[in-house]
Each structure stands twice: as C-alpha cells, then as structure tokens.
Residue frames as a rotation matrix with the C-alpha (Angstrom) as fourth column:
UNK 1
-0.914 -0.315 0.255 -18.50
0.248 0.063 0.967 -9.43
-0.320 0.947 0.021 -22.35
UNK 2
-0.336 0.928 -0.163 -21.32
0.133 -0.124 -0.983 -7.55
-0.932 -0.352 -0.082 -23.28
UNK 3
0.004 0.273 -0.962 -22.81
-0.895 -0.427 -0.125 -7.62
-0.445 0.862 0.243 -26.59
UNK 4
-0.762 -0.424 -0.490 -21.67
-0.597 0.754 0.275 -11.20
0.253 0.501 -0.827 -27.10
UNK 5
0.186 0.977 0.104 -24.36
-0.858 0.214 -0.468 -13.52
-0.479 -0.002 0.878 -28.02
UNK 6
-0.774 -0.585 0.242 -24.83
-0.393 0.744 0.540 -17.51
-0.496 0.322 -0.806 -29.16
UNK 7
-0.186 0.736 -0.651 -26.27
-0.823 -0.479 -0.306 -17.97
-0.537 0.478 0.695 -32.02
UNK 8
0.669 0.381 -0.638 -25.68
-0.560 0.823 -0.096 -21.70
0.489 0.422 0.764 -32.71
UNK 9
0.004 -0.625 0.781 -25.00
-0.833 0.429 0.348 -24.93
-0.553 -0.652 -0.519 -30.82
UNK 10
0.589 0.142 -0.796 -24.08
-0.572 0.768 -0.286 -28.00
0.571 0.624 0.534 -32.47
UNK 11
0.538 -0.451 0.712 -23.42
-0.524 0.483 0.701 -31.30
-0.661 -0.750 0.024 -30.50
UNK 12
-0.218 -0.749 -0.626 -20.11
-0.888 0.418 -0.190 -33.13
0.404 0.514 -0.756 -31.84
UNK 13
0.716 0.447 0.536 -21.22
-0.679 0.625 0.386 -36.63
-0.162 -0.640 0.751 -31.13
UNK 14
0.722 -0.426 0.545 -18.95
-0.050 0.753 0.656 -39.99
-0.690 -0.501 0.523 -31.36
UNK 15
0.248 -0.481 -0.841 -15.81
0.811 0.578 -0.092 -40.32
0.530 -0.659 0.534 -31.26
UNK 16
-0.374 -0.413 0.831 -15.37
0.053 -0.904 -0.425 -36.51
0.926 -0.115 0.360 -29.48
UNK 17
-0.010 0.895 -0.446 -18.07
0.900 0.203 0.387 -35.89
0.437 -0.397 -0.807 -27.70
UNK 18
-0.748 0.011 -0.664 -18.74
0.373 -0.820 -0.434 -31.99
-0.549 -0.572 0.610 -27.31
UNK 19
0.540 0.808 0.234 -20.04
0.783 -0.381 -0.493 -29.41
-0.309 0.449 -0.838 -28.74
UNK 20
-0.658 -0.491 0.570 -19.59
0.734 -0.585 0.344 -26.23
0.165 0.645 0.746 -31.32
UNK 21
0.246 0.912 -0.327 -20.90
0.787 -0.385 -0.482 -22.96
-0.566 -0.139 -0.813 -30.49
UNK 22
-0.071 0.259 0.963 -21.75
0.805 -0.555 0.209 -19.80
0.589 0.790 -0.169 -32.61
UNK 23
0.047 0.155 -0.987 -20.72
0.685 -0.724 -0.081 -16.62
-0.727 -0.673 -0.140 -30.76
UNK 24
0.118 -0.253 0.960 -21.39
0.781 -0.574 -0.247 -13.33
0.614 0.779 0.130 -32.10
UNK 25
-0.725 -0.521 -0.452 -19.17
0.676 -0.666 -0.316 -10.14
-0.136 -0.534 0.834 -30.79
UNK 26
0.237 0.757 -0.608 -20.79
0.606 -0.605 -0.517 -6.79
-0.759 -0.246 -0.602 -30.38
UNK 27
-0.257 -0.393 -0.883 -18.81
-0.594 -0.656 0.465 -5.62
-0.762 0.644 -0.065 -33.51
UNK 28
0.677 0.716 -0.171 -20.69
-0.639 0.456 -0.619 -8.56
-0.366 0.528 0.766 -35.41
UNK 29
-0.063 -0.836 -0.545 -17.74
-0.935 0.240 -0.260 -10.63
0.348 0.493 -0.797 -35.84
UNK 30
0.752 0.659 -0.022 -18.48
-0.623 0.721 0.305 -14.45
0.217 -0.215 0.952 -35.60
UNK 31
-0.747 -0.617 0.248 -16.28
-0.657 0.741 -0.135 -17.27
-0.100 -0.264 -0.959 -33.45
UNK 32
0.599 0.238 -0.765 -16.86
-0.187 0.970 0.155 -20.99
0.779 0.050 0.626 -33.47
UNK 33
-0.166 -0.450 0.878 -15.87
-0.972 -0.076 -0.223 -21.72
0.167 -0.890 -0.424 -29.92
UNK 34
0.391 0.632 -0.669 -15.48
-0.326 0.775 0.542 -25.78
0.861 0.006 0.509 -29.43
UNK 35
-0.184 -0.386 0.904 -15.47
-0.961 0.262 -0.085 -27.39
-0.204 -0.885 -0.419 -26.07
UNK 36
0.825 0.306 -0.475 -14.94
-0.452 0.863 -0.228 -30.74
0.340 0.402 0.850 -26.51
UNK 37
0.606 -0.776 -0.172 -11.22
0.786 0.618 -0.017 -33.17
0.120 -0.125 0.985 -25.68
UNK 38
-0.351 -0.894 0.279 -9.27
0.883 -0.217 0.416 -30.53
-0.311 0.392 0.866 -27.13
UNK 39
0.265 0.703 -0.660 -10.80
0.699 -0.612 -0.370 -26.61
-0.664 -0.364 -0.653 -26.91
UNK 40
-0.652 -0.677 0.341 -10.52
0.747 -0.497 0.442 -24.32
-0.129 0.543 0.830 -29.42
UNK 41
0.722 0.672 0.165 -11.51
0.568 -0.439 -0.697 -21.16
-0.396 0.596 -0.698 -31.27
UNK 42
0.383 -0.450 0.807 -11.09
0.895 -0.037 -0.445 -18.91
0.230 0.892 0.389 -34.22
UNK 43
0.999 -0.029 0.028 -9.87
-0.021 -0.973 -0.228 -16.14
0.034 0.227 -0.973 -33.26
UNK 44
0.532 -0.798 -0.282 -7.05
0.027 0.350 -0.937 -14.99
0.846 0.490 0.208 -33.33
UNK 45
0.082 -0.488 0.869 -6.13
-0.987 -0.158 0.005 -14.64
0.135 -0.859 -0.494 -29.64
UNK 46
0.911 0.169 0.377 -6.86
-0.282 0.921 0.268 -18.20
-0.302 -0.350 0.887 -29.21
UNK 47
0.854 -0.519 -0.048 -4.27
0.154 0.339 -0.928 -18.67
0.497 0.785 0.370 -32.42
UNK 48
0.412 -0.706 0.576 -1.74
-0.638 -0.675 -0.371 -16.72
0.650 -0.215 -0.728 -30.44
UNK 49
0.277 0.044 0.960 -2.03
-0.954 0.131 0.269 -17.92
-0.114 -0.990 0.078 -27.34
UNK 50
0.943 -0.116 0.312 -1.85
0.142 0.988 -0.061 -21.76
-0.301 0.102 0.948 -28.48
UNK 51
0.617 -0.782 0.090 1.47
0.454 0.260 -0.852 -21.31
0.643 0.566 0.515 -30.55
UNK 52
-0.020 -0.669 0.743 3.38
-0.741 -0.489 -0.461 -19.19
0.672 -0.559 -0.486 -27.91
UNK 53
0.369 -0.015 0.929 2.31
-0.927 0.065 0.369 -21.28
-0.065 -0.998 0.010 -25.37
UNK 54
0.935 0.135 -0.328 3.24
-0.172 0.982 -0.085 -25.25
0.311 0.136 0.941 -26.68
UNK 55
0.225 -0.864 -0.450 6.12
0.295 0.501 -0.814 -26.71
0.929 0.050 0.368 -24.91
UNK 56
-0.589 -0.351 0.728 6.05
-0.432 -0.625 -0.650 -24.09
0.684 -0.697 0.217 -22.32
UNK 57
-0.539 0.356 -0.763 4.57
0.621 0.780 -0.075 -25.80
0.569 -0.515 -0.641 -19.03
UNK 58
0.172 0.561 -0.810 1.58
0.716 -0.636 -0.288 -23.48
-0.677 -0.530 -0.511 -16.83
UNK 59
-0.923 -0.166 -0.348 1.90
-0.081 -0.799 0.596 -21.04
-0.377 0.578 0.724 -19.46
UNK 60
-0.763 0.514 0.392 -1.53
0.619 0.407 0.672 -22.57
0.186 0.755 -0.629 -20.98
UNK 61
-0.462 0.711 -0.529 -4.61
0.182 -0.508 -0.842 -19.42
-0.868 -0.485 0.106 -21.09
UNK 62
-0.204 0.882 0.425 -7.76
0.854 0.372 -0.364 -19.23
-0.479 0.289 -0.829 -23.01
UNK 63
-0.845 0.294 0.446 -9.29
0.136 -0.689 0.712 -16.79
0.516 0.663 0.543 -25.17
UNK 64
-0.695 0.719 -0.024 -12.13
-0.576 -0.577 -0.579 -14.56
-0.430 -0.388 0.815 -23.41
UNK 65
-0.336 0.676 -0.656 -14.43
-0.901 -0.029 0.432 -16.55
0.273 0.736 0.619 -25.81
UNK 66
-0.482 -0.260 -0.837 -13.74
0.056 0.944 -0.325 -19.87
0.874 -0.204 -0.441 -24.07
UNK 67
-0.874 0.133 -0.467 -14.45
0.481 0.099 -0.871 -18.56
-0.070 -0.986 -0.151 -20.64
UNK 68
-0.638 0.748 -0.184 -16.98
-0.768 -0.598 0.229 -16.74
0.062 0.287 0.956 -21.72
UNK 69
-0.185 0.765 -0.617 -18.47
-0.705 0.334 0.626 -19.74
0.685 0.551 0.478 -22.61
UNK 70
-0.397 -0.058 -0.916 -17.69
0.388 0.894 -0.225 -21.81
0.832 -0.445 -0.333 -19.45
UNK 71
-0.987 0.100 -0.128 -18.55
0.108 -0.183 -0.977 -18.99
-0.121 -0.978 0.170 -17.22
UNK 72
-0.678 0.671 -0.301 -21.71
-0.716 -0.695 0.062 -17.67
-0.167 0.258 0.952 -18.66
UNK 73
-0.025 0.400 -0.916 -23.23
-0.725 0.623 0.292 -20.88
0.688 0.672 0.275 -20.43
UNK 74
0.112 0.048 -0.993 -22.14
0.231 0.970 0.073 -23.57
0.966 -0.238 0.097 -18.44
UNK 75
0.801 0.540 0.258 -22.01
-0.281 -0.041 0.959 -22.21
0.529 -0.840 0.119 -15.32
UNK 76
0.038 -0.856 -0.516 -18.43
0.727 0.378 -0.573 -23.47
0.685 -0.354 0.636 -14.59
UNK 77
0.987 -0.105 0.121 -16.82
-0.160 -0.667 0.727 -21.72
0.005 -0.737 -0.675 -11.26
UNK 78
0.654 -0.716 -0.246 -13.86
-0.033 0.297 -0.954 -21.23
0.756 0.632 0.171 -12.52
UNK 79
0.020 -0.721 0.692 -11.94
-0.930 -0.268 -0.252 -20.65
0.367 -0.639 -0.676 -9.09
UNK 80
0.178 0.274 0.945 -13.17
-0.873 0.487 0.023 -24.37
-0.454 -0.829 0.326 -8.28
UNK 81
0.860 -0.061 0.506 -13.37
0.352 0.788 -0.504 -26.37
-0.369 0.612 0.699 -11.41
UNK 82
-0.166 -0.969 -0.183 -9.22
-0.574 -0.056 0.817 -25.68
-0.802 0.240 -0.547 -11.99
UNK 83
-0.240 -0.177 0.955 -9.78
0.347 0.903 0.255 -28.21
-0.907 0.392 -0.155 -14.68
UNK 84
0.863 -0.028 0.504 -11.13
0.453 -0.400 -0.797 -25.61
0.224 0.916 -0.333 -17.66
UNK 85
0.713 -0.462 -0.528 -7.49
-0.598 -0.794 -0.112 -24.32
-0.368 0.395 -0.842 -17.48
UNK 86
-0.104 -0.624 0.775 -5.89
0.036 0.776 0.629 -27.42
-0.994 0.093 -0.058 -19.05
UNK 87
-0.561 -0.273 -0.781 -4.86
-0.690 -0.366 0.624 -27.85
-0.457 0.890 0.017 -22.31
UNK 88
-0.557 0.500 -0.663 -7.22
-0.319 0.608 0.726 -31.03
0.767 0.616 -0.179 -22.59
UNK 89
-0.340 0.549 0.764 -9.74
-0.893 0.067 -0.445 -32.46
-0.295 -0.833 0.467 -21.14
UNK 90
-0.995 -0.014 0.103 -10.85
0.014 0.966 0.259 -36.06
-0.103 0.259 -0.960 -20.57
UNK 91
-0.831 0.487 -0.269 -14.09
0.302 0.800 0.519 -37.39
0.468 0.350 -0.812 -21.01
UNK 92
-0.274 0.381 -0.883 -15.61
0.959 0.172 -0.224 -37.08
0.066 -0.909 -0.412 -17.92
UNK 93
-0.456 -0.209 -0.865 -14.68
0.504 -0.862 -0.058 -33.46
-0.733 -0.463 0.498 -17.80
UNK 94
-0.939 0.344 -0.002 -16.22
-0.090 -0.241 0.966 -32.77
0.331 0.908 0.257 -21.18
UNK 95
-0.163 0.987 -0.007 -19.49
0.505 0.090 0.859 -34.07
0.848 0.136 -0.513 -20.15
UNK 96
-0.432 -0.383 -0.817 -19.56
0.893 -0.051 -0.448 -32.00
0.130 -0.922 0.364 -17.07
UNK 97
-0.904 -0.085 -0.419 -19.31
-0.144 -0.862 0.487 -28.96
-0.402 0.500 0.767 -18.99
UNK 98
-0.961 0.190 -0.200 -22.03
-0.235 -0.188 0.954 -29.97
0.143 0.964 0.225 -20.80
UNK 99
0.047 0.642 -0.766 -24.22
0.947 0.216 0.239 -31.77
0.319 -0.736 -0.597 -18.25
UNK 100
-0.473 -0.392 -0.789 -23.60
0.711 -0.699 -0.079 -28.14
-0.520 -0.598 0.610 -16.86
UNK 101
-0.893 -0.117 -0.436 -24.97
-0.095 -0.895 0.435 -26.18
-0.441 0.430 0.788 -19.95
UNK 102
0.127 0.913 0.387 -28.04
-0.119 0.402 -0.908 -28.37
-0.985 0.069 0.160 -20.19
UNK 103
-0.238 -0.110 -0.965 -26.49
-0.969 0.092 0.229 -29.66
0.063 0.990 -0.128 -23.60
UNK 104
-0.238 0.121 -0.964 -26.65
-0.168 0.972 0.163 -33.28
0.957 0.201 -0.211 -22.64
UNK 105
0.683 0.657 0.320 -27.79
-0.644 0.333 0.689 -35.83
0.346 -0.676 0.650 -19.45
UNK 106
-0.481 -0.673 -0.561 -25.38
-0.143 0.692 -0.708 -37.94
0.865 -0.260 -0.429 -17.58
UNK 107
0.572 0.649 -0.502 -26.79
-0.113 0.669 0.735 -40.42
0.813 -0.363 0.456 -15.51
C-alpha cells in the first residue's frame, strides 16, 4: 500500500482499551482505522464486508486498511498470529497488538 500514511494515533483508554488511527490514502482520502475489542473502519469496504459477512461463519475479512495496519505498524505476522482474522478480539489480544506497535507496555 504505497502512498498510505498515519497521520494520527489516539489511545482509547478504559473501558476499551485500543487505539484510533489516522490513515491517509495516496488519493488523499482519510480512514479512521480502530483496533481495539471490536475493529473497525470507515471505509466503505470495511462497511461491505461487515454486513455481507454477519451470520455467515469463516466468511469474516478485513479491509486492506486493517492489515495494513497490523502488518506494517504493529508488526503482526499474520500467517502466525491467526487471531487478527477474528471478528473480535479479547483483551489480551488487543494489548499485543499494541505492545507490538510500541503504543503501550505490558508487563
């Protein structure tokens, strides 16, 4: 994803615990990507993808912006950490991600 750039983090502190980032495309076109319990962004693939996919078991895939942000940022390996393709995530896994992107410390 070249051209795509993050132009603001913001940490989502208690009772979530994640974080909100600022991506901008190479056509200048701003997402709010949050990783956090429950993952989202604004585009509209994300939109898609979420309403086609509810009810439907293994059917569940991200928006490029998401992975974007787990591969690039955090560092996630996605072929190992199977856990950013869930539709939530617990705790634990949240900080991970984030202990991972040098957003926070976990002891």
């Amino acid at each position: 994803m070249d051209g795509y750039y993050v132009f603001g983090v913001t940490a989502i502190l208690y009772p979530r615990f994640g974080v909100l980032l600022n991506i901008v495309s190479k056509d200048n076109i701003k997402y709010f990507v949050t990783i956090a319990d429950m993952p989202h962004c604004t585009c509209l693939d994300f939109t898609k993808m979420s309403s086609q996919s509810l009810g439907k078991k293994g059917k569940w895939v991200y928006c490029k912006h998401l992975y974007y942000v787990f591969r690039f940022l955090c560092k996630v390996d996605y072929s190992s950490d199977k856990f950013i393709h869930a539709p939530t995530y617990s705790y634990n896994e949240v900080m991970q991600v984030l202990e991972l992107a040098g957003v926070v410390e976990c002891e």
